[in-house]
VEXDREN-2710 file (C-alpha; in Angstrom, 1 decimal):
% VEXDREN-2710
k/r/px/py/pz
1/UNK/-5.0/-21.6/-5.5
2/UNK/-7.9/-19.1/-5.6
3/UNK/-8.7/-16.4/-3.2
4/UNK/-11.3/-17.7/-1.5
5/UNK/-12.2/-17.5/2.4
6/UNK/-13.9/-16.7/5.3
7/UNK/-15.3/-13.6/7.0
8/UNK/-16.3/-12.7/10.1
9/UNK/-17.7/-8.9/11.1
10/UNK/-17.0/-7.1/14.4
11/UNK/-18.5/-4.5/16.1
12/UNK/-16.7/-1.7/14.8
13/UNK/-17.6/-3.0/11.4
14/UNK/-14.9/-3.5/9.7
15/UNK/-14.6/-7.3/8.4
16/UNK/-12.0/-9.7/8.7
17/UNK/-10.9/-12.5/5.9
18/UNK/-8.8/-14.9/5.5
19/UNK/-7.7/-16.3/2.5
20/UNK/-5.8/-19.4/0.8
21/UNK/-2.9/-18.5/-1.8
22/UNK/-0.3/-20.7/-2.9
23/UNK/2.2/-19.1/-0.1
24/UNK/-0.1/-19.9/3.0
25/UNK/-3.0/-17.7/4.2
26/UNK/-3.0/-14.4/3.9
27/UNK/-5.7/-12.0/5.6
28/UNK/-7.7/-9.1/4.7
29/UNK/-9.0/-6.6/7.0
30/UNK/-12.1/-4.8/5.3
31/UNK/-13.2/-1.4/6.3
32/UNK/-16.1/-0.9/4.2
33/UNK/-17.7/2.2/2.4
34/UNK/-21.4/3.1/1.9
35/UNK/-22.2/3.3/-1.5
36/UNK/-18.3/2.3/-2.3
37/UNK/-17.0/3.2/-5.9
38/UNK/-13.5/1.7/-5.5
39/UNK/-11.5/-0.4/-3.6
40/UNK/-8.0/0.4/-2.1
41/UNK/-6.1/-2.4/-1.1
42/UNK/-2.8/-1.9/1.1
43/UNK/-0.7/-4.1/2.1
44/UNK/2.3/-3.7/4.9
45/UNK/6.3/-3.6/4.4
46/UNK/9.0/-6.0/5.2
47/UNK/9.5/-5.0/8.5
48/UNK/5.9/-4.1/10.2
49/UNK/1.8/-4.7/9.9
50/UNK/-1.4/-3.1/8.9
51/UNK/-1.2/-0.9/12.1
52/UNK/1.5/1.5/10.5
53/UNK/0.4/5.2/11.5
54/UNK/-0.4/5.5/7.2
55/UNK/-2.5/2.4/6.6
56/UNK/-4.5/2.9/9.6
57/UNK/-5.3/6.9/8.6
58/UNK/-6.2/6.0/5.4
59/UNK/-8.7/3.1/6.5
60/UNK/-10.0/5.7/8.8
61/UNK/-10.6/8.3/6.6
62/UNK/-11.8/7.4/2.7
63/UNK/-14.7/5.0/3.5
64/UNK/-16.1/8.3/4.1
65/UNK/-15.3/9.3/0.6
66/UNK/-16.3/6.0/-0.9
67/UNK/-13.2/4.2/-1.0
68/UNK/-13.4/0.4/0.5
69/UNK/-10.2/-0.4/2.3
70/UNK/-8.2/-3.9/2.6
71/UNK/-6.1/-3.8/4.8
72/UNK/-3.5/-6.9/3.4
73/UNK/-1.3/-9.0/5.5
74/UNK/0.7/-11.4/3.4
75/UNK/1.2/-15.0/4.4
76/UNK/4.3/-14.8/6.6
77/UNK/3.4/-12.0/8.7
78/UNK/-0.5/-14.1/9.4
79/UNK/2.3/-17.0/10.1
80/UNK/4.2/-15.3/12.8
81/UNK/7.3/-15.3/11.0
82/UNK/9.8/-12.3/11.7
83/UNK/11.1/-11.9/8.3
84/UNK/9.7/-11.3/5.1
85/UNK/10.2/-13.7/2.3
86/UNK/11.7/-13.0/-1.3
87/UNK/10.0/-11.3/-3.7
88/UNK/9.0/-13.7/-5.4
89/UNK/6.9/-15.3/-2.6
90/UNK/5.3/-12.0/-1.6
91/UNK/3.9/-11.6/-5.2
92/UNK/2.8/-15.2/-5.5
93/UNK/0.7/-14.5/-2.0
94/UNK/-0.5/-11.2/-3.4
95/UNK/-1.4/-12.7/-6.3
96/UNK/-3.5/-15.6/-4.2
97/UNK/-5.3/-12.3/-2.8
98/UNK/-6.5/-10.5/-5.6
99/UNK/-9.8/-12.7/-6.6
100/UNK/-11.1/-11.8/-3.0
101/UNK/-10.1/-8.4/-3.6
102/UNK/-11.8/-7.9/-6.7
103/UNK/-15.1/-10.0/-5.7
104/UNK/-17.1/-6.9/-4.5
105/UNK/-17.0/-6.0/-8.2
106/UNK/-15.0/-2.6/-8.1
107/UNK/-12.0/-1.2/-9.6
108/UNK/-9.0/-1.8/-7.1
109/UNK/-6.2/0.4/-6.8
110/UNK/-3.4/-2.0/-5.7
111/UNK/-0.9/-0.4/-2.6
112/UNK/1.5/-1.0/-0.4
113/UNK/4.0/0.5/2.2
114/UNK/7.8/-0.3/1.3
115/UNK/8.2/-3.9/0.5
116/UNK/4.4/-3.5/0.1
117/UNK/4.3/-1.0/-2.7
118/UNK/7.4/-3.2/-5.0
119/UNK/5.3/-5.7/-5.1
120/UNK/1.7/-3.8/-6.2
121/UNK/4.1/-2.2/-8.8
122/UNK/5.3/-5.6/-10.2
123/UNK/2.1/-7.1/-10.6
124/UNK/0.1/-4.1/-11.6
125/UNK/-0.4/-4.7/-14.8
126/UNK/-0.8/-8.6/-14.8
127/UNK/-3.2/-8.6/-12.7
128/UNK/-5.8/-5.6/-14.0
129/UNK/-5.0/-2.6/-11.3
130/UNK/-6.8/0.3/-11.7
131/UNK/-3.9/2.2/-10.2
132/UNK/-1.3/2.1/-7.5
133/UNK/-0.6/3.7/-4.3
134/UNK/3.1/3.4/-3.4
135/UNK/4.2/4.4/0.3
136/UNK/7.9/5.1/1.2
137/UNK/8.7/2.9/-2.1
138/UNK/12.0/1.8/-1.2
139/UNK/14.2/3.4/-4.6
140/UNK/17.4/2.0/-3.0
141/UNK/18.5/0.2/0.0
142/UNK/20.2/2.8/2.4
143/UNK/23.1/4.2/1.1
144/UNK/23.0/2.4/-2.3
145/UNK/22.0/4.2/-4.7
146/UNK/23.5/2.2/-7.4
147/UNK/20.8/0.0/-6.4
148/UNK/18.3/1.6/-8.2
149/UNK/14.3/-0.3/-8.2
150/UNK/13.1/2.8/-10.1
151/UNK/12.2/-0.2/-13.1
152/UNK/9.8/-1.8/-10.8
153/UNK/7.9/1.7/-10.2
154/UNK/8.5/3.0/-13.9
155/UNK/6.9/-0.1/-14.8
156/UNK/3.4/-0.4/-13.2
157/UNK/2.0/0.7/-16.1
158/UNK/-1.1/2.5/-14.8
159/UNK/-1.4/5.6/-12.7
160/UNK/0.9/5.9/-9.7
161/UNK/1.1/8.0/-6.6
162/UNK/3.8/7.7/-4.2
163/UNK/3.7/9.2/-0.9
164/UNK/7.6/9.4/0.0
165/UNK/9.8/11.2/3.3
166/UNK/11.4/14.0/2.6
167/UNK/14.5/12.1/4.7
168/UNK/14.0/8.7/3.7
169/UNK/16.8/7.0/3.5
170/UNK/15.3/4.3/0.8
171/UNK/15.4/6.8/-1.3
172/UNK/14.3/11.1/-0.9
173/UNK/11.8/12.1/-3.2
174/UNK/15.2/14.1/-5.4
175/UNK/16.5/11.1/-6.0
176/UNK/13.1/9.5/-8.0
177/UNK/13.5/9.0/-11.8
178/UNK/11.5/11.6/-14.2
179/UNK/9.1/9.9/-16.6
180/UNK/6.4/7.3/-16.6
181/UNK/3.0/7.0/-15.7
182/UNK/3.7/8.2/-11.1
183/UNK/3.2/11.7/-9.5
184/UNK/5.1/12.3/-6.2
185/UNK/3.9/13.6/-2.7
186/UNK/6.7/14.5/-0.4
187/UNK/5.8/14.8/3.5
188/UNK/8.7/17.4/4.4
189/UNK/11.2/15.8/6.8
190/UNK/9.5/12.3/7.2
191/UNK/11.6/9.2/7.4
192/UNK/10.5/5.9/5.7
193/UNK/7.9/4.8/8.5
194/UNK/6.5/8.6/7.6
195/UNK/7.3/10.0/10.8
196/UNK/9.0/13.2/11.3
197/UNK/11.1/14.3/14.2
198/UNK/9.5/15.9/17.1
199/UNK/11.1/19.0/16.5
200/UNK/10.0/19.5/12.5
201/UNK/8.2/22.4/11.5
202/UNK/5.6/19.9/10.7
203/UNK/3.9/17.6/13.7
204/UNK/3.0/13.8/13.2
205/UNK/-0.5/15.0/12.8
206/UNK/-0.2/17.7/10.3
207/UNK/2.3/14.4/8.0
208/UNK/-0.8/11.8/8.6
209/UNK/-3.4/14.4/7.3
210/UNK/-1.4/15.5/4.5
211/UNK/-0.9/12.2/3.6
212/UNK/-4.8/11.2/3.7
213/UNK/-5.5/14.8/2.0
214/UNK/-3.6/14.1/-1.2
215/UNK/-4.4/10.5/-1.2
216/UNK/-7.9/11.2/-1.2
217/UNK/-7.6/14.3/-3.7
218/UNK/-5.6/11.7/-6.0
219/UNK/-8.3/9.1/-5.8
220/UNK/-10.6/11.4/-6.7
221/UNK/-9.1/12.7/-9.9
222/UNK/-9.0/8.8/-11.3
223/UNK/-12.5/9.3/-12.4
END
């Protein structure tokens, strides 16, 4: 099926959508840029939404340095459902998505959180990304190291950046593969929701704005 849907506007100006794909309808919540260069599309992990502390700072911040963000929520979670479906299903709704996300005519740098981030490293180059943004990409389930996903982020195929905890138990930025095309942010002490304990050198606020700092930085530098 294509990506085609509906959008309505609200008064804070961002833009909802929803949209067909062969795994049920999936939705897209646009926060739009003036003058927009590129588009960032996000979507959520297996266990949460869009509202995760990261997506929502960085759809707050780079419209302002002409970056559209979609905000992505795959088929199951727009269906109420609890739990996240195999892999396979989450690419086939991402891939439903992309034709909407690629209408306004921009390069789209394809992202996700967890879950999120496997699958906008899978389908990267299939599908024409101009890069990806992986948050807390999941290297290993906890305490598995043997477990290893590193293939699916050694093989995106186009520039990378991953944003990972300095504790995260899916895998601590130490523990990531050298080579291939990623660099790697660490947010000292986070966990894999990027928070970091209330008694860290570093408060919530100082992780979310390093976060957005070197996202936007790295967006930047793609040309």
């Amino acid at each position: 099926m294509t990506g085609k849907g509906h959008r309505t506007q609200t008064q804070t100006q961002t833009q909802t959508q929803t949209v067909e794909t062969d795994a049920g309808t999936a939705r897209i919540t646009w926060h739009p840029a003036r003058a927009a260069r590129r588009v960032l599309a996000v979507s959520h992990g297996a266990g949460g939404g869009i509202d995760a502390r990261d997506l929502q700072a960085l759809a707050r911040v780079l419209p302002a340095h002409g970056v559209t963000v979609a905000l992505v929520e795959q088929p199951w979670r727009v269906a109420g459902k609890k739990v996240a479906p195999a892999p396979k299903t989450l690419d086939t709704g991402w891939r439903g998505l992309w034709p909407a996300l690629t209408a306004p005519g921009l390069p789209v740098i394809a992202g996700g959180r967890s879950a999120g981030a496997r699958v906008a490293c899978r389908t990267a180059g299939e599908l024409g990304a101009a890069a990806v943004l992986a948050l807390s990409f999941p290297l290993h389930p906890p305490g598995r190291p043997e477990k290893s996903r590193a293939a699916e982020l050694l093989a995106a195929g186009v520039p990378t950046l991953v944003v990972q905890g300095g504790n995260d138990p899916f895998g601590r930025p130490a523990e990531f593969p050298p080579g291939g095309t990623y660099a790697l942010v660490e947010v000292p002490y986070a966990d894999h929701g990027l928070a970091v304990p209330k008694k860290a050198p570093l408060g919530q606020d100082e992780a979310v704005t390093l976060i957005t700092d070197r996202v936007t930085e790295w967006v930047a530098g793609l040309g």
